[in-house]
OpenMM code with the backbone's topology and positions (N, CA, C; nanometers):
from openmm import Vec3, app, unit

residues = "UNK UNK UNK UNK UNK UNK UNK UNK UNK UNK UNK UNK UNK UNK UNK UNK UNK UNK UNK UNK UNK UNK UNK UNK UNK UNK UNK UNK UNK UNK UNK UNK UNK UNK UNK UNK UNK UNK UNK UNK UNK UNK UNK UNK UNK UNK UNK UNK UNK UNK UNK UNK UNK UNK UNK UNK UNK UNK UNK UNK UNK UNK UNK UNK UNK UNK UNK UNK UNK UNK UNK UNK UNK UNK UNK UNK UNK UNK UNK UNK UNK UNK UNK UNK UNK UNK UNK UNK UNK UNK UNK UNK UNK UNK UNK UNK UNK UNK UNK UNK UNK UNK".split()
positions = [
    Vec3(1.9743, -9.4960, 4.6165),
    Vec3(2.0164, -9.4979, 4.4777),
    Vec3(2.0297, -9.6424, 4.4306),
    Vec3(2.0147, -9.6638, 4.2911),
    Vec3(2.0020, -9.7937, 4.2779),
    Vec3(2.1147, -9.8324, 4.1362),
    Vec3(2.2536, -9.9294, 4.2049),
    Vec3(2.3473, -9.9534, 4.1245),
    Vec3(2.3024, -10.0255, 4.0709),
    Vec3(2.3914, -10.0872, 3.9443),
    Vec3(2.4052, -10.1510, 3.8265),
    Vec3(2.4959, -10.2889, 3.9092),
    Vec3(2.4356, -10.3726, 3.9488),
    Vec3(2.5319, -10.5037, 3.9984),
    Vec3(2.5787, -10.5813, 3.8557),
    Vec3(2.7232, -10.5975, 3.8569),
    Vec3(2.7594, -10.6698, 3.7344),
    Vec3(2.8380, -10.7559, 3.7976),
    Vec3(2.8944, -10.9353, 3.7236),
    Vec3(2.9318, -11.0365, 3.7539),
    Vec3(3.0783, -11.0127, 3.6437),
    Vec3(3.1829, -11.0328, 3.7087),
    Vec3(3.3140, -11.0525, 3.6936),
    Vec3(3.3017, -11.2185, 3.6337),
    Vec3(3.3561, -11.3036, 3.5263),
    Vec3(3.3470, -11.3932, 3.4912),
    Vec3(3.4139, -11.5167, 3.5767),
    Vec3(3.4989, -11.4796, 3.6591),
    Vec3(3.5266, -11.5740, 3.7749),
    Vec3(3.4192, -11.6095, 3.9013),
    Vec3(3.3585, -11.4793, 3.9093),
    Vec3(3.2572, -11.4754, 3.9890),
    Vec3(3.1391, -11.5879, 3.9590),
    Vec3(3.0984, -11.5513, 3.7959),
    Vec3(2.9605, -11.6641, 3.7979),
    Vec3(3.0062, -11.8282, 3.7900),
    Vec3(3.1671, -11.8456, 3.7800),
    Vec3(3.2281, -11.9791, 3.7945),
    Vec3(3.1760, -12.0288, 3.9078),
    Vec3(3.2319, -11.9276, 4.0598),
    Vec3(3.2255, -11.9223, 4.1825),
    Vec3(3.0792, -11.9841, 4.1935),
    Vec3(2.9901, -11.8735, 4.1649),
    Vec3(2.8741, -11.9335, 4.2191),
    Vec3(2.8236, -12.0175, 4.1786),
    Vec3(2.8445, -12.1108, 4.0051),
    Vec3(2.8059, -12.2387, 3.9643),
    Vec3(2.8599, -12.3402, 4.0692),
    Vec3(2.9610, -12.3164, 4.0938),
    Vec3(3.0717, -12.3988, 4.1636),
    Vec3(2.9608, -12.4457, 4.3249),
    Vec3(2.9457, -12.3473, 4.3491),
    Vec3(2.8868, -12.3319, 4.5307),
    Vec3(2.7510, -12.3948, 4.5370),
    Vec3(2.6729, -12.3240, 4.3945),
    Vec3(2.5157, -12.4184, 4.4097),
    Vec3(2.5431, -12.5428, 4.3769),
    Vec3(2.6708, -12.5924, 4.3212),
    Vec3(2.6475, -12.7577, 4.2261),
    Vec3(2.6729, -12.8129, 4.4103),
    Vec3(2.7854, -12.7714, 4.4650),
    Vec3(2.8478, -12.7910, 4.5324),
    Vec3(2.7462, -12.8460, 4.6687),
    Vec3(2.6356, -12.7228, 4.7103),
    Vec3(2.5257, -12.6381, 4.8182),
    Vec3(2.4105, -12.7906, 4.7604),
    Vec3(2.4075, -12.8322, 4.6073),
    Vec3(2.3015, -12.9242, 4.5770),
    Vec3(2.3280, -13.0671, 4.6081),
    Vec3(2.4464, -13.1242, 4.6498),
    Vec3(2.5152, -13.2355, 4.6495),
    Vec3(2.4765, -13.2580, 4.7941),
    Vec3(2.4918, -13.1764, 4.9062),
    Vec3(2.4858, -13.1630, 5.0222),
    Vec3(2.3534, -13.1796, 5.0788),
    Vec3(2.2186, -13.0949, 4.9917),
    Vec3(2.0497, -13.1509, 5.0134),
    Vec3(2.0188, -13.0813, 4.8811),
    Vec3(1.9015, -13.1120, 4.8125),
    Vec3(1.8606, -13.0162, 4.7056),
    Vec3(1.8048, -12.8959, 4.7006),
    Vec3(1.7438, -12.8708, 4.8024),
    Vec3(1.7059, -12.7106, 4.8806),
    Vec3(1.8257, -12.6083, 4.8927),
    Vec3(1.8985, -12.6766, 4.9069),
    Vec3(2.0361, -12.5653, 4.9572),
    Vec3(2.0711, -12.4437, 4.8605),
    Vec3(2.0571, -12.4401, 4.7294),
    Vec3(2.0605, -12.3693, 4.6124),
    Vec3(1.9979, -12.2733, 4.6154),
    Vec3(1.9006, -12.3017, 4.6732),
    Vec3(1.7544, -12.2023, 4.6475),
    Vec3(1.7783, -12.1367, 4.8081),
    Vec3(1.8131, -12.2088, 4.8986),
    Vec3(1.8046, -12.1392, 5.0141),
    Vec3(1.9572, -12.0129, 4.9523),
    Vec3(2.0572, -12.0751, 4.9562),
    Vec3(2.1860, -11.9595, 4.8911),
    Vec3(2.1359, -11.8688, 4.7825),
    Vec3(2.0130, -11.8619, 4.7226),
    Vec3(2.0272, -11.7722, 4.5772),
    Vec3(1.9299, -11.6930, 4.6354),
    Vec3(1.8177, -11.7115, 4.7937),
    Vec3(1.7858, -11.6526, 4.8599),
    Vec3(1.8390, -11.5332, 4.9514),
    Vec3(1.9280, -11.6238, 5.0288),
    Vec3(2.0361, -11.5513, 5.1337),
    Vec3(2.1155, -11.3940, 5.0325),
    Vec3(2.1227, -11.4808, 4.8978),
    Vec3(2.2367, -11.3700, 4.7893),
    Vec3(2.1686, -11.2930, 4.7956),
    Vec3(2.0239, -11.2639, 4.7531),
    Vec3(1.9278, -11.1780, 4.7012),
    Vec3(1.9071, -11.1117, 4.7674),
    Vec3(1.8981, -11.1112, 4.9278),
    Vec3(1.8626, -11.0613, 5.0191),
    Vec3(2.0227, -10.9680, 5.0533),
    Vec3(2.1123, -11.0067, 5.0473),
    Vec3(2.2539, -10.9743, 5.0597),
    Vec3(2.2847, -10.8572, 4.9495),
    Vec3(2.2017, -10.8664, 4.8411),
    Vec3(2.2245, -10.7701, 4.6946),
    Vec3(2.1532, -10.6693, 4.7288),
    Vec3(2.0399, -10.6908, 4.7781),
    Vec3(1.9376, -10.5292, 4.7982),
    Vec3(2.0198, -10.4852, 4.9217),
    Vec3(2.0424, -10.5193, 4.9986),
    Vec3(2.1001, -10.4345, 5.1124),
    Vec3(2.2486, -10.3691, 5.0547),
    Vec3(2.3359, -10.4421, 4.9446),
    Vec3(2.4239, -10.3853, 4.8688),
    Vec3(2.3813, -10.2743, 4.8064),
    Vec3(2.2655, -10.2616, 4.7110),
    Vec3(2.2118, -10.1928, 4.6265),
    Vec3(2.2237, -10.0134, 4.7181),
    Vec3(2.1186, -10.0862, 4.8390),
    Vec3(2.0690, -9.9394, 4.9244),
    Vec3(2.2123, -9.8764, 4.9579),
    Vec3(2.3217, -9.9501, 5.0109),
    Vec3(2.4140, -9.9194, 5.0611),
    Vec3(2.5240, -10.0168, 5.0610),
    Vec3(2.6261, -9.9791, 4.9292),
    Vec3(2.7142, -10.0316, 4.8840),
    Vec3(2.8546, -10.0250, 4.9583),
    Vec3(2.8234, -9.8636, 5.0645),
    Vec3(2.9390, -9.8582, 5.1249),
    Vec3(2.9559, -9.8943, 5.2688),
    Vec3(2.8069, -9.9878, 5.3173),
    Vec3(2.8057, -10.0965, 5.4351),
    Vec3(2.9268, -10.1658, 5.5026),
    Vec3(2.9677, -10.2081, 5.3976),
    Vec3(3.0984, -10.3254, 5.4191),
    Vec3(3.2715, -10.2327, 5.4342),
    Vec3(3.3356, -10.2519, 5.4811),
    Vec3(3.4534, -10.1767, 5.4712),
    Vec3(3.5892, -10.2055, 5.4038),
    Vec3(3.5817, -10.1844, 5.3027),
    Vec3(3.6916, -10.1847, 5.2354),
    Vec3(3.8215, -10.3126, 5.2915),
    Vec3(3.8563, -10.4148, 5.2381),
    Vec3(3.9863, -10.5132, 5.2577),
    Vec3(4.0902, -10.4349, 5.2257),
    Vec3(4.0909, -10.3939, 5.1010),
    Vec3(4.2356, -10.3840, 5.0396),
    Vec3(4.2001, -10.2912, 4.9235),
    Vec3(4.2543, -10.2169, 4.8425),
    Vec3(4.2420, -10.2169, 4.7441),
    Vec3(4.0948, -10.1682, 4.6736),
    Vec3(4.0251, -10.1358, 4.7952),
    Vec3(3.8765, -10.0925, 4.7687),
    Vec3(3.8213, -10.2190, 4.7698),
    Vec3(3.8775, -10.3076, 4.7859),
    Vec3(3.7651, -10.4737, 4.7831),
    Vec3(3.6779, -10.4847, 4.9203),
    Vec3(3.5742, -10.4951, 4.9269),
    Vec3(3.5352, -10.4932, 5.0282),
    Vec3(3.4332, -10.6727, 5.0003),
    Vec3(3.4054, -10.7298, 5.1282),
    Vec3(3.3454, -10.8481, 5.1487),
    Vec3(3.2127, -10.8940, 5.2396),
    Vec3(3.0980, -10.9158, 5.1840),
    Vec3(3.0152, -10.9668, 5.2865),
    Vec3(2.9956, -11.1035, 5.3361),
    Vec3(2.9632, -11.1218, 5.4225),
    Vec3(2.9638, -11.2438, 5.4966),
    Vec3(2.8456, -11.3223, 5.4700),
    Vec3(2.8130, -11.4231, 5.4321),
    Vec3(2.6673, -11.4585, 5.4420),
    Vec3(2.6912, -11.6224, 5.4393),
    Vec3(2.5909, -11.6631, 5.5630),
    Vec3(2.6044, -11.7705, 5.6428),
    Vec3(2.4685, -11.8303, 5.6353),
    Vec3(2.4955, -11.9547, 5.6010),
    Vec3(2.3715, -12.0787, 5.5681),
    Vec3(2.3410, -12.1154, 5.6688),
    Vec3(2.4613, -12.1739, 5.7179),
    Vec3(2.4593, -12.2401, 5.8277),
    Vec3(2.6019, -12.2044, 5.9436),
    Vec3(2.6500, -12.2612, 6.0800),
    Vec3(2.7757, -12.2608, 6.0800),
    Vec3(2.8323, -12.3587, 5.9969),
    Vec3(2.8482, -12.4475, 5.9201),
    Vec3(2.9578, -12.4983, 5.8413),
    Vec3(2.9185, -12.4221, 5.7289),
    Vec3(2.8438, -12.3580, 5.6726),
    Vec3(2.8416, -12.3250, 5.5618),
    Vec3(2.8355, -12.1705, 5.5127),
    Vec3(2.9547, -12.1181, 5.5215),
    Vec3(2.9480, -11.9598, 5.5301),
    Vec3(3.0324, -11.9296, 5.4118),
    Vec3(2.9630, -11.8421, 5.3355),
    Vec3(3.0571, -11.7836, 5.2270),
    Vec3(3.1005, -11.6281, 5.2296),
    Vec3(3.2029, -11.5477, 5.1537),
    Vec3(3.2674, -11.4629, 5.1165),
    Vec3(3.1686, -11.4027, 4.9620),
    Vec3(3.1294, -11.3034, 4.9668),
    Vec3(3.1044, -11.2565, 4.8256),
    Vec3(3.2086, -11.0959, 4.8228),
    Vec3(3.3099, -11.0986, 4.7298),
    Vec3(3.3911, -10.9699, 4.7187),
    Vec3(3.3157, -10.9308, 4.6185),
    Vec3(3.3090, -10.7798, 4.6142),
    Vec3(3.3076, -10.6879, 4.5655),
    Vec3(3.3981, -10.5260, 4.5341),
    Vec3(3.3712, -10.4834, 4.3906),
    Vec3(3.4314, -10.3578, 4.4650),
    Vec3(3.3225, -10.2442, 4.4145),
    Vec3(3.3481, -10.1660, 4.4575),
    Vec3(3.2235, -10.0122, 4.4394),
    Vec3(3.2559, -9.9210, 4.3660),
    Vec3(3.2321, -9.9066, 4.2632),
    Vec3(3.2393, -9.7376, 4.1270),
    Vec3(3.1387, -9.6568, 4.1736),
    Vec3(3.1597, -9.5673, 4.2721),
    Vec3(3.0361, -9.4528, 4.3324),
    Vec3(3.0073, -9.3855, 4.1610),
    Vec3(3.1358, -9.3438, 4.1094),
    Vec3(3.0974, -9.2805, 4.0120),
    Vec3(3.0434, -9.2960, 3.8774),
    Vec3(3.0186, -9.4560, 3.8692),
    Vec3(2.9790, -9.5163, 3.7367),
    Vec3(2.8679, -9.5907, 3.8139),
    Vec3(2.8333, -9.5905, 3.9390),
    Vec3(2.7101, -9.6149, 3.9826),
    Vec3(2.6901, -9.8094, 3.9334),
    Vec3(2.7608, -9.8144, 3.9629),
    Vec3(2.8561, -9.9706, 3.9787),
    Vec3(2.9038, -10.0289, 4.1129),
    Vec3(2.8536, -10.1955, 4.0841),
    Vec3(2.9229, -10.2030, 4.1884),
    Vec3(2.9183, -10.3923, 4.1063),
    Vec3(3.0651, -10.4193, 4.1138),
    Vec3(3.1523, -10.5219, 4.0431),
    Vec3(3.1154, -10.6495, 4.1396),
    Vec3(3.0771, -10.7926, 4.1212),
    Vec3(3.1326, -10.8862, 4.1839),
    Vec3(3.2227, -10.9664, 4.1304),
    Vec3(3.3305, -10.9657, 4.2342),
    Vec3(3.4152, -11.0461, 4.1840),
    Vec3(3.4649, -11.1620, 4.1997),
    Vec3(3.4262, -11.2385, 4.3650),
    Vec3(3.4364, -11.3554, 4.3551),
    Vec3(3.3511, -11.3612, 4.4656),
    Vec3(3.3069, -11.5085, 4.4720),
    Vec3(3.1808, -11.6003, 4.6027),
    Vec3(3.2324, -11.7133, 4.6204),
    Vec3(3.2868, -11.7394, 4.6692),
    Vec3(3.3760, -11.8022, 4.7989),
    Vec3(3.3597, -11.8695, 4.9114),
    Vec3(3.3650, -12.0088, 4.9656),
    Vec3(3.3407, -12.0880, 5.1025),
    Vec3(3.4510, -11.9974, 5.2347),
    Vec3(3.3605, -11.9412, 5.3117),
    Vec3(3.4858, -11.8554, 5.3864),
    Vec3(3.6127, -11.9317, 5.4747),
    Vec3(3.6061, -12.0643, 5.4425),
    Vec3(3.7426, -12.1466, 5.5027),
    Vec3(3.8272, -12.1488, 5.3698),
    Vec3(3.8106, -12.0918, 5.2690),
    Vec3(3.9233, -12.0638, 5.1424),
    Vec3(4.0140, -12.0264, 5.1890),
    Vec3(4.1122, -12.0819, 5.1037),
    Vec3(4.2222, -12.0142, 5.1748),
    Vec3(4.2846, -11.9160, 5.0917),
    Vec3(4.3322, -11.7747, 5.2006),
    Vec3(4.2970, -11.6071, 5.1198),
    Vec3(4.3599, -11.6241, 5.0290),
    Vec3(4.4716, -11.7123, 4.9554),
    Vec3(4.4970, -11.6654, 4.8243),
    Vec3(4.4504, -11.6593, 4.7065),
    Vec3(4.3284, -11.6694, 4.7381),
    Vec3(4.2027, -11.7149, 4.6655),
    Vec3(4.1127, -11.5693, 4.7069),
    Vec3(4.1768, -11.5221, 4.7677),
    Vec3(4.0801, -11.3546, 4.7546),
    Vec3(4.1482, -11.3126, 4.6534),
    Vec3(4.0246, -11.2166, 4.6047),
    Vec3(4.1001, -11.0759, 4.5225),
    Vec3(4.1568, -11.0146, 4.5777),
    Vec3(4.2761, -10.9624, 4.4236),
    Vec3(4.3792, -10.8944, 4.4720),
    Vec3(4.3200, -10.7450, 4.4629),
    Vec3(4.3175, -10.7554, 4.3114),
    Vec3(4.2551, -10.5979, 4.2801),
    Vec3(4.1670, -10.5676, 4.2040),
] * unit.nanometer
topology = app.Topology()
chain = topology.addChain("A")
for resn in residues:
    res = topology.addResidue(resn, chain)
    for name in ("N", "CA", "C"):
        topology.addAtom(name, app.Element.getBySymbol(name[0]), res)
């Protein structure tokens, strides 16, 4: 089945934040992360309920550049509005108060 991925407005902060951030570091890095995402979104798409729930229905995938460079993308899942929310993208050494709550 194929959801409706929508961006929470903190979220597309997040990810301006990570490519300016990912471009400072080499200029490839952007494109390699908007790769890694893309590839991370269709496997969301097929199967949204992959990941297991944090809290609150938030659930999180992992997706890793490199070892220093691993991020957090939260989400949460509307089976019934055939939705599925992002809400924040994240360096996974954040510190959690910086996860979503709800």
């Amino acid at each position: 089945m194929n959801y409706h991925i929508q961006y929470n407005p903190q979220s597309i902060k997040d990810l301006k934040e990570v490519l300016s951030f990912l471009y400072e570091i080499h200029p490839d890095l952007p494109r390699r992360f908007r790769s890694l995402l893309a590839e991370n979104f269709e496997d969301l798409d097929k199967n949204p309920e992959r990941w297991s729930p944090l809290s609150n229905g938030i659930r999180a995938i992992r997706m890793n550049l490199s070892k220093r460079l691993s991020y957090y993308c939260f989400y949460k899942f509307y089976e019934q509005e055939s939705k599925i929310l992002i809400l924040r993208i994240i360096p996974q050494k954040a510190d959690p108060d910086q996860w979503p709550k709800d």
